[in-house]
N, C-alpha and C positions, 0 to 999 in steps of 0.2 A: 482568583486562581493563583495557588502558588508558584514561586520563582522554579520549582524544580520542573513544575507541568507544564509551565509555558517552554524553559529550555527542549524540553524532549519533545514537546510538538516543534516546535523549529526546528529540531536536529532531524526529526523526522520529517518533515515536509521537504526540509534541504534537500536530503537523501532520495529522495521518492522523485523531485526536481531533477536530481541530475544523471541517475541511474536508471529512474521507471520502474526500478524493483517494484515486486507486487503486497500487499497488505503482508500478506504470510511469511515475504522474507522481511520485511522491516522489524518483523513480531517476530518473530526468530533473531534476528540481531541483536533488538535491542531488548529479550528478554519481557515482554511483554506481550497477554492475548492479543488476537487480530480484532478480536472488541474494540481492545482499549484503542488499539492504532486507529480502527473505521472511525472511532467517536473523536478520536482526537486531528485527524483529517476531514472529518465530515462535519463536524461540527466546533468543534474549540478551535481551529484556526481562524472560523469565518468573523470568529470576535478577535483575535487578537489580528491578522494580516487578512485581509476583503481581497487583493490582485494576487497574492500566493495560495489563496484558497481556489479561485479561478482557473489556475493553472495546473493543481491539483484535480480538480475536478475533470479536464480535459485529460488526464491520464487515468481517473478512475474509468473513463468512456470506452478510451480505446482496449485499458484490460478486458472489460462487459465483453470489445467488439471480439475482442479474438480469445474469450475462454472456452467457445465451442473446440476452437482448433488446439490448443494447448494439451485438453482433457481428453481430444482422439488421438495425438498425439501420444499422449503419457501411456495410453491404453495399448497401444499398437507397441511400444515399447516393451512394455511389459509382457506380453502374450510374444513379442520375437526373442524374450531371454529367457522365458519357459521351456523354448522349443529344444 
């Protein structure tokens, strides 16, 4: 893995660490698909940092837990700025 992949997986895992931002804003920031972001959280951290992937993964949970609510949300939103 090169030097540039490992920085942007750090810089991204930092970031997801301290904020919780979701996959699609990190991949909006830093210019890159929410692919690339999933594979480089879901999998290229767990080789390069094992307890900051851990920690990662306990925020991948809680997004799962609450994107029922987010998505009725965003929807209810949208159909009150129609009206």
């Amino acid at each position: 893995m090169d030097k540039y992949m490992m920085d942007r997986i750090h810089k991204e895992a930092d970031q997801m660490l301290e904020t919780k931002m979701t996959i699609r804003q990190l991949a909006k920031i830093h210019g890159i698909s929410k692919s690339t972001v999933h594979k480089d959280l879901n999998e290229r951290l767990l080789e390069l940092d094992p307890k900051k992937h851990e920690k990662i993964k306990e925020i991948f949970q809680e997004h799962i837990e609450v994107r029922h609510i987010r998505g009725g949300e965003s929807t209810r939103q949208k159909y009150l700025n129609c009206s």
